[in-house]
VOPAGU-2260 file (C-alpha; in pm, 1 decimal, decimal comma):
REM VOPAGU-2260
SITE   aa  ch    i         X         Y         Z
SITE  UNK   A    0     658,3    -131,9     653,3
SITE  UNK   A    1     548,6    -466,3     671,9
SITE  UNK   A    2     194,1    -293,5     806,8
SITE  UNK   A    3     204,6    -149,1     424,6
SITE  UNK   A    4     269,8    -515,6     321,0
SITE  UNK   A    5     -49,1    -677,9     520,6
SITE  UNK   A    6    -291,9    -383,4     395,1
SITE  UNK   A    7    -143,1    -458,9      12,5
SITE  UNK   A    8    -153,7    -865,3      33,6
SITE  UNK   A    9    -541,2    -797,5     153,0
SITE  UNK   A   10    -566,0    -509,3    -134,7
SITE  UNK   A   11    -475,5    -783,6    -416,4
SITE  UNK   A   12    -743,4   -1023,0    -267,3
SITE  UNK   A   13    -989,0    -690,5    -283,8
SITE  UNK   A   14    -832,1    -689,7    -698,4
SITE  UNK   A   15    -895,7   -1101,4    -746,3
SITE  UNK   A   16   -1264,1   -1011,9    -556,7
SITE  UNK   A   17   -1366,0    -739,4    -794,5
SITE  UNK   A   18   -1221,4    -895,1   -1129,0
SITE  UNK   A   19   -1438,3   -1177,7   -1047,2
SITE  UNK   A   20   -1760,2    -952,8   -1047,5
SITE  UNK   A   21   -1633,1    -774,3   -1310,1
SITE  UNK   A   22   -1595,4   -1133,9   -1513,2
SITE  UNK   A   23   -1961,6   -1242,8   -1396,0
SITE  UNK   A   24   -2066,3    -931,2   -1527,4
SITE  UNK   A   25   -1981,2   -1026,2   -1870,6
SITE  UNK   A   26   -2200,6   -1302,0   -1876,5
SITE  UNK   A   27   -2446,2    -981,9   -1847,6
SITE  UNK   A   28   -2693,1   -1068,7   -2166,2
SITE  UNK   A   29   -2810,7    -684,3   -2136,5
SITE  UNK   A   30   -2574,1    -440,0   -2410,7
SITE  UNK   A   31   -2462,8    -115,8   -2243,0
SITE  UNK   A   32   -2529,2    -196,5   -1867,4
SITE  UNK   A   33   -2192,6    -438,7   -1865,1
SITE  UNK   A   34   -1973,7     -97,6   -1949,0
SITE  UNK   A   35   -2220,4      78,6   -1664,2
SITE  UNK   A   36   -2133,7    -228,6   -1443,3
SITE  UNK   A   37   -1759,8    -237,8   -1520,5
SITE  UNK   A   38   -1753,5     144,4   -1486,8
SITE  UNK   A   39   -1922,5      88,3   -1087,2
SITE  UNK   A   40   -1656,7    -207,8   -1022,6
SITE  UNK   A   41   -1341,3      11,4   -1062,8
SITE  UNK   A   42   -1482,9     325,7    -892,5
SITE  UNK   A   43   -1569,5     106,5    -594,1
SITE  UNK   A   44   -1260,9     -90,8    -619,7
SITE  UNK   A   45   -1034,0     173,9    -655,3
SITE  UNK   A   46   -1230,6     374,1    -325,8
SITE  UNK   A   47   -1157,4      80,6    -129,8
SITE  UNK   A   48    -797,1      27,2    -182,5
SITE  UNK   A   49    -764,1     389,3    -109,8
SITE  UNK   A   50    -964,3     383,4     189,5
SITE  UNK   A   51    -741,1      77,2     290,7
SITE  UNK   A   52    -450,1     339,8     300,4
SITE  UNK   A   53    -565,4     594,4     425,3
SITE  UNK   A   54    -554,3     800,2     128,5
SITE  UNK   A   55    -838,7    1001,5     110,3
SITE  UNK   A   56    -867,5    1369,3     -56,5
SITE  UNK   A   57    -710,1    1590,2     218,5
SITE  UNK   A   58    -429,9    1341,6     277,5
SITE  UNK   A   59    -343,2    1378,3     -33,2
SITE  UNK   A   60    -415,2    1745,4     -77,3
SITE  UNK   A   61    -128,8    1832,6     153,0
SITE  UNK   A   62     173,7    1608,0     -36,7
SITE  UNK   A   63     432,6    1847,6    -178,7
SITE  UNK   A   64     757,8    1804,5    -407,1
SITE  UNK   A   65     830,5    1514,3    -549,5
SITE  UNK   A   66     489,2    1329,9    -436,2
SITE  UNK   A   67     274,8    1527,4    -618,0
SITE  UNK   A   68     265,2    1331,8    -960,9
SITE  UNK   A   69     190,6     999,7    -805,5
SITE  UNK   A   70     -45,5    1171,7    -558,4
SITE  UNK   A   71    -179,8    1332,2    -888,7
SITE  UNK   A   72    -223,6    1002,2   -1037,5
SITE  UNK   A   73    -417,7     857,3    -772,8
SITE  UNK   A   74    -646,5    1122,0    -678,9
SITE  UNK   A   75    -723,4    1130,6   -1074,0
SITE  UNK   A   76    -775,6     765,7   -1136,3
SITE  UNK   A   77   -1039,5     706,1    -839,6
SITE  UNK   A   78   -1271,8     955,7    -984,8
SITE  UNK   A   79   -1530,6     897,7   -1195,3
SITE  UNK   A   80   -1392,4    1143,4   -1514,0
SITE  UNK   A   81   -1030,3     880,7   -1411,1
SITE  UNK   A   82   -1253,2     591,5   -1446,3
SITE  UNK   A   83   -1374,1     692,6   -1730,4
SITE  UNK   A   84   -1085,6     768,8   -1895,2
SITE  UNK   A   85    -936,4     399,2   -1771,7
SITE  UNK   A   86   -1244,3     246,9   -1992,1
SITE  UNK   A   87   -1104,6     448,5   -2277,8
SITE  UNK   A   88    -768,8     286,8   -2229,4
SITE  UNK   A   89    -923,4     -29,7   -2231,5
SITE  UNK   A   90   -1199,3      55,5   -2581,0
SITE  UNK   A   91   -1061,5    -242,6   -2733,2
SITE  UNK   A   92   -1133,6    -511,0   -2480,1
SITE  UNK   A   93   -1450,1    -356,9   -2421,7
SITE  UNK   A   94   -1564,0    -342,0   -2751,9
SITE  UNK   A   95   -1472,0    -679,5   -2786,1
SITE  UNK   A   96   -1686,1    -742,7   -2461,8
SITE  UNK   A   97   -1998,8    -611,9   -2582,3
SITE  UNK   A   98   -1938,9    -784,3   -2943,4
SITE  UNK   A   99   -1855,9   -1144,5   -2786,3
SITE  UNK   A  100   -2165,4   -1131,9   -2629,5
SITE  UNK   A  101   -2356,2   -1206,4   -2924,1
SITE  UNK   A  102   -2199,8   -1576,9   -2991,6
SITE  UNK   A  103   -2318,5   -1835,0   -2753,1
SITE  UNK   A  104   -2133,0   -2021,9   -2489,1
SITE  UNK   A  105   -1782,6   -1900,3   -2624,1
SITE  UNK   A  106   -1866,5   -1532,9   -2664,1
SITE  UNK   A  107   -1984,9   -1455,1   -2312,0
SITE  UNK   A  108   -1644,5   -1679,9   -2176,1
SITE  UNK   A  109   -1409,6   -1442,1   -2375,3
SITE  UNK   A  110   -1663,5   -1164,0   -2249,1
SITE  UNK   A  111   -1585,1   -1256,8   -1874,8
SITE  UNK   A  112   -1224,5   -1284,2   -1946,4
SITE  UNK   A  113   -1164,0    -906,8   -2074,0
SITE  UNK   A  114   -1376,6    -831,3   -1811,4
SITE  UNK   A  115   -1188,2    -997,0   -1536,2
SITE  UNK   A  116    -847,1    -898,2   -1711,7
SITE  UNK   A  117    -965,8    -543,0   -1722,0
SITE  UNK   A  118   -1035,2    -514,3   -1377,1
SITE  UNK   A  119    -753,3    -667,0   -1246,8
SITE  UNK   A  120    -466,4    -482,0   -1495,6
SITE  UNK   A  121    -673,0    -166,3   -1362,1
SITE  UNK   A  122    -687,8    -272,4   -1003,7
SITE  UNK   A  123    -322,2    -372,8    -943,4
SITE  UNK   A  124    -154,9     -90,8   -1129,5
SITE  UNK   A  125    -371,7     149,6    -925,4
SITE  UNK   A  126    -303,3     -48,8    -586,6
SITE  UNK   A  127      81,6     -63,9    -675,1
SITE  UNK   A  128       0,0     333,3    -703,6
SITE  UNK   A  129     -97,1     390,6    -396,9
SITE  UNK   A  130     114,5     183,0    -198,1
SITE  UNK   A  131     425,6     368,1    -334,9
SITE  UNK   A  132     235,1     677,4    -255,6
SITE  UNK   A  133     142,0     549,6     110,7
SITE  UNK   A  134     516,7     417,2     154,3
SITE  UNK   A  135     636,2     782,7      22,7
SITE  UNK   A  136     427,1     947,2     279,9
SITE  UNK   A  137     506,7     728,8     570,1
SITE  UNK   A  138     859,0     754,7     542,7
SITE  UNK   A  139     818,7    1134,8     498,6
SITE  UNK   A  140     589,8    1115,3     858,6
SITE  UNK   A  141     880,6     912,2     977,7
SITE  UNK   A  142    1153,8    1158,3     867,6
């Protein structure tokens, strides 16, 4: 277990890493691309915390019982439709994003902070995810 605990303390730095591109990317002066940008941040993000795990789409595939809603969860999330749906979740701040944009100096700051909040609500509720799910299935390999 504490293996788990090393690959999720270097998981949250992967969550403070992408939050901050995420935030840069609201300084983005360009309207549209910052969603398109955000939208690339959490696919990748999410891919790599995955890939930190182990949890990749036949792993996952073969969970039974009582692991299949959280294995649902994160298979569904680190696809792009997931994604997707995540930046629905999060329509307000990102409306608010793109709007912000237009007042100087203090519009793009609030603009980087929903972005980097975004990110990193997104990121660490999808790496607490799948280090249940990778806990759940280690103990079951352990059984």
């Amino acid at each position: 277990m504490d293996h788990l605990e090393a690959k999720k303390e270097e998981c949250k730095k992967l969550v403070v890493r992408y939050a901050a591109i995420a935030a840069a990317n609201g300084i983005n002066p360009i309207p549209g691309v910052d969603v398109s940008v955000d939208f690339s941040v959490m696919l990748k993000l999410f891919s790599d915390i995955r890939k930190s795990y182990g949890l990749n789409d036949e792993k996952i595939s073969k969970l039974e019982g009582a692991l299949l809603p959280l294995a649902k969860k994160v298979l569904d999330y680190a696809t792009r439709e997931g994604v997707a749906l995540l930046l629905k979740r999060f329509a307000a701040k990102t409306a608010m994003k793109s709007t912000a944009k237009f007042v100087p100096i203090v519009g793009q700051i609030a603009a980087a902070s929903a972005g980097y909040a975004m990110t990193y609500t997104a990121g660490n509720h999808f790496l607490n995810d799948c280090h249940e799910l990778a806990a759940e299935v280690l103990n079951k390999e352990l059984a």
